[in-house]
N, C-alpha and C positions, 0 to 999 in steps of 0.2 A: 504494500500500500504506500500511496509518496506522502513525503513526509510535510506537512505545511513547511511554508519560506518563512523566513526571519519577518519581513515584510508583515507575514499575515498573522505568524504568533503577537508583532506586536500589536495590530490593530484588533488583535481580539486581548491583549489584554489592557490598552487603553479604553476599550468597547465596557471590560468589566471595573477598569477605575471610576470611571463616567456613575456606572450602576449603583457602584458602590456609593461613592458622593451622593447619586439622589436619596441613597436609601436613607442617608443621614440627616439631610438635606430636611426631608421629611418625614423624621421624626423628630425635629425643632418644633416647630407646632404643638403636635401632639403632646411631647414632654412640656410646654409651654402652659396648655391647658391642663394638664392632671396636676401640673405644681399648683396653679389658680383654683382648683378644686379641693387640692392638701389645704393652703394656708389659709381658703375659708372656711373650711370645718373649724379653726381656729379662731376664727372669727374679726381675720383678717382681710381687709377689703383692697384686691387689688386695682390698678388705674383703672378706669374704663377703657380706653384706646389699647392697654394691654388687652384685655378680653375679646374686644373687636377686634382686633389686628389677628390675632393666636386660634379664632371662631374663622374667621375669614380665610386662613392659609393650611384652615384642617378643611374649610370645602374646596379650596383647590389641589389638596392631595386628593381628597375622597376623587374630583375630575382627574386628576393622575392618572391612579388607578382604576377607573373605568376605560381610561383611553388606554392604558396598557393592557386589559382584562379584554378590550373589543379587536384590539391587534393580535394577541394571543389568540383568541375565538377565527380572527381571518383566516389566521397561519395556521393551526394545528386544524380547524375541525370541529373543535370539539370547545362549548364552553368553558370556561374557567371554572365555574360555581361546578359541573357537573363533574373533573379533574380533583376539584377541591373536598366535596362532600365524597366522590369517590376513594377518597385516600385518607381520609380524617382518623388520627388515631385519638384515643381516652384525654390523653391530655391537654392538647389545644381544646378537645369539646367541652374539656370541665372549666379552663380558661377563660374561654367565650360564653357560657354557661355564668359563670362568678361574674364576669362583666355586666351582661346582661341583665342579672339579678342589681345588682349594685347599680346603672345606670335606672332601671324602673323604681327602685328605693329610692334613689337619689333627686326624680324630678317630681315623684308622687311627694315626698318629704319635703325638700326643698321647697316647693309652691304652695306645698300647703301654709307652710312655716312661715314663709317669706310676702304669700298674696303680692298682690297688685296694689302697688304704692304710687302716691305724687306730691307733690310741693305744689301748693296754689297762694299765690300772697303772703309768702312766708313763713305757711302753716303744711303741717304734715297730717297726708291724710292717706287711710288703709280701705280697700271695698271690702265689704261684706257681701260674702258668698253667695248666700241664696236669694238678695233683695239686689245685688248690684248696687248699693250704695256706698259712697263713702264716708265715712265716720272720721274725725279729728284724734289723731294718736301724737305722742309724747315724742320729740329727736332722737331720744336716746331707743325710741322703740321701733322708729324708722330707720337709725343704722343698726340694730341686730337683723332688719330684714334685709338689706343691704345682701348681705353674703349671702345670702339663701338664694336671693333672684337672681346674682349671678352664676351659683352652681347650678340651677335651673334652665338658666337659658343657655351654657356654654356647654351643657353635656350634652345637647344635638351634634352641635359641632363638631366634639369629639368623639362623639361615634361612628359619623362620617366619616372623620381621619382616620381613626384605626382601622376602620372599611379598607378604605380605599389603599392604607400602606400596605394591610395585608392582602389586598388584590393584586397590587405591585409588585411585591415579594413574589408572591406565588407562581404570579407569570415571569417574571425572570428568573425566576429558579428553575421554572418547567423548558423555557428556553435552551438555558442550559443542560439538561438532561438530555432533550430532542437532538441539541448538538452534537453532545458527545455520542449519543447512540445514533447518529447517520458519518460520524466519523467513524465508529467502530464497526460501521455496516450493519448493525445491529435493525431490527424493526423498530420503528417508535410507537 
């Protein structure tokens, strides 16, 4: 069998420096958001523009990874999700499992905790649930909700991103496999 040129070992492994970068690339964000979720439990309230900025660049991993996961689906054949659930072992499912429980705790709890707040005339005010109205509450009662509403509204985001990194992953790990096994002659 010939042997790949210098030439093309390098540009396959500048191909996987590249990869490598994005992988890290994008999981900035993500680490971004679960730290904004760590120090409000605490009840520590990060900037706003951090939340937006770290919410905003986990939905454009989660677009990453669907644009990698629909390039993958051209190339091989075969979807991603159908590759992915076909090969899932115990531990990523208990993972994704512990996530998933923890994101439904976290936005039922959060919202509840936190309601729908605003500032009108320099007074703070909370709705009431089943009438839709809003009631006059205390500053100091308006920043405990504070944390709450943004663990609430930044854990969509972040589920997106983890989505999408692990869609990313997946398909260039599969890549990688497909290659190696049409170098080896192998069927894929």
């Amino acid at each position: 069998s010939p042997q790949p040129s210098a030439a093309g070992r390098a540009s396959r492994a500048a191909a996987g420096n590249v990869r490598r970068t994005m992988k890290y690339l994008m999981m900035l964000p993500i680490l971004g958001l679960v730290s904004i979720h760590v120090v409000t439990w605490f009840g520590i309230l990060p900037p706003s523009y951090m939340s937006f900025s770290m919410s905003f660049a986990c939905v454009l991993v989660f677009l990453a990874g669907l644009i990698s996961a629909k390039t993958y689906a051209s190339r091989s054949g075969i979807s991603l999700g159908e590759k992915i659930l076909g090969s899932i072992s115990f531990k990523p499912f208990l993972y994704g499992l512990v996530l998933a429980a923890y994101f439904c705790f976290n936005f039922f709890y959060s919202a509840s905790t936190g309601g729908n707040t605003k500032i009108e005339n320099g007074k703070y005010f909370a709705m009431r649930e089943p009438t839709k109205e809003y009631y006059e509450i205390t500053e100091s009662e308006y920043d405990e909700r504070q944390p709450h509403q943004v663990r609430a509204m930044t854990g969509h985001p972040l589920i997106f991103g983890i989505v999408g990194f692990v869609m990313f992953c997946a398909s260039r790990s599969s890549n990688k496999s497909s290659k190696r096994d049409a170098e080896s002659g192998a069927p894929s």
